[in-house]
N, C-alpha and C positions, 0 to 999 in steps of 0.2 A: 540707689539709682543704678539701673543697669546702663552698662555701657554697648553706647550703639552700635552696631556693625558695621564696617567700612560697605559703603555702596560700589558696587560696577559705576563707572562712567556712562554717562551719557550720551548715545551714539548722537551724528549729526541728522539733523530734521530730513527727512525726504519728503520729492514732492510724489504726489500718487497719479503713477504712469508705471502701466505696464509692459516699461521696456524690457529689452534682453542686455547679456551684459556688452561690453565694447562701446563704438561711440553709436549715437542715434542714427536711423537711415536718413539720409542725405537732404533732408530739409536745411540745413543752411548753418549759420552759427546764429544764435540770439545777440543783440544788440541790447544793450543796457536802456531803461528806461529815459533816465533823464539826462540831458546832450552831456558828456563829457568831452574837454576838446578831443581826447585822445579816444574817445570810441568809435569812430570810425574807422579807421585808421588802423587801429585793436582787429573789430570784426571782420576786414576785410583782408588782415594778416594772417588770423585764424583759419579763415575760410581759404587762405592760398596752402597754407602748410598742411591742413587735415589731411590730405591724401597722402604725404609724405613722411607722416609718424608710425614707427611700429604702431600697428592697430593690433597686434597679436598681447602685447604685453601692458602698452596704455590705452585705459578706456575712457578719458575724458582730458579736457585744456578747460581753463578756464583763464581769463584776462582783466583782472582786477589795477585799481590807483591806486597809489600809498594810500590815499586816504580812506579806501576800503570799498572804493565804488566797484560796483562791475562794467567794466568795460563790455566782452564778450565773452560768449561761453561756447564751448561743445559739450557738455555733460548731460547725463542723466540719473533722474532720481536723490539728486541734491536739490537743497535749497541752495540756489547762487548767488543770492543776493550776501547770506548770514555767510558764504566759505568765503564769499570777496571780504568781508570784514575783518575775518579770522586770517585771513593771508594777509592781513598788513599789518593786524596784530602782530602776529608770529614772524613777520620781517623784524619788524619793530623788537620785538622780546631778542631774537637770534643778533640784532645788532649790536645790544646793551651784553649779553651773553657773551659774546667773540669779543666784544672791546674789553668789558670787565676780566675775559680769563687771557687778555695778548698776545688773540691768535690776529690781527689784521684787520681785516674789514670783511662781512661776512656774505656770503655767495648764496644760503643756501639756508632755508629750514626744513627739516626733510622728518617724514615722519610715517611710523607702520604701527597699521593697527588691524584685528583678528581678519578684516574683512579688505585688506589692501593697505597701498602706500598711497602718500600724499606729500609733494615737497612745491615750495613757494621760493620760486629766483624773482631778483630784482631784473628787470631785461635792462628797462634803460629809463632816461629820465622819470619820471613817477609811474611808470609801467611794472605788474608784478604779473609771473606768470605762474599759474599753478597747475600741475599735472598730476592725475589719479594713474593709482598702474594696481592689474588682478593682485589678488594676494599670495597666488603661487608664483610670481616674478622674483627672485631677488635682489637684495638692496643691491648686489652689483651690477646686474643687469639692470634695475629700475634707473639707476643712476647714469649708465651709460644710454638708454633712452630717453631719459627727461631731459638732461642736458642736448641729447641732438635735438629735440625738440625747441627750447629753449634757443639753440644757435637758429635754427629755420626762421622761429617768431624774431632776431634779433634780426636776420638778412630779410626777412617780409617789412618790417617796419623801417629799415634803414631804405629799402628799394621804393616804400610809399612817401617817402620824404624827399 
């Protein structure tokens, strides 16, 4: 019996829109389907900060619950419902990871793949926020724009409370 050949991975599902890259033109942030307490509150944090993220380097936010709802988004060409799932997953995995190797408590699952980066922060109570950046950004530049972003969605959410 021959043995099979390892497969490529599985890119993430996109939806079909023929957008450009960066974030979409100014139609608004999407609100998650079904009431979340925290989606409101989410989309309308979203929607204060967009104009204040590098747009050069990140081209998408998304606002997902631990439990893998979507809150709000700014993206495009994602499925957002299935990356809100995977951002809680991927909390969830990075938590068990950093406690099992002693590092603390964990800030951050950050991840680069041929076509861009992607990292998932816990903001605050069951709030996760996830930012996509081009794939010529470096992880240290990615890093130092996700988190400013990141502090913006924490001062938008702390100011709607």
């Amino acid at each position: 019996m021959p043995a099979e050949a390892p497969r490529s991975p599985v890119p993430l599902p996109t939806r079909k829109q023929g957008g450009t890259q960066g974030f979409p033109p100014q139609q608004g942030t999407r609100e998650a389907r079904p009431a979340h307490p925290d989606a409101l509150a989410a989309a309308k944090a979203l929607q204060e900060i967009r104009d204040e993220v590098d747009r050069v380097n990140i081209t998408g936010l998304l606002v997902a619950s631990r439990d893998g709802l979507l809150l709000a988004s700014d993206t495009q060409e994602i499925e957002d419902d299935s990356v809100a799932a995977m951002a809680a997953a991927s909390v969830g995995l990075a938590t068990r990871f950093v406690g099992q190797a002693g590092l603390g408590e964990a800030r951050g699952a950050m991840f680069q793949g041929s076509l861009g980066h992607v990292c998932v922060f816990p903001v605050q109570g069951s709030i996760l926020l996830v930012v996509f950046a081009r794939p010529d950004t470096t992880m240290g530049l990615f890093n130092v724009v996700a988190r400013q972003a990141l502090t913006l969605l924490q001062d938008a959410l702390t100011s709607a409370n």
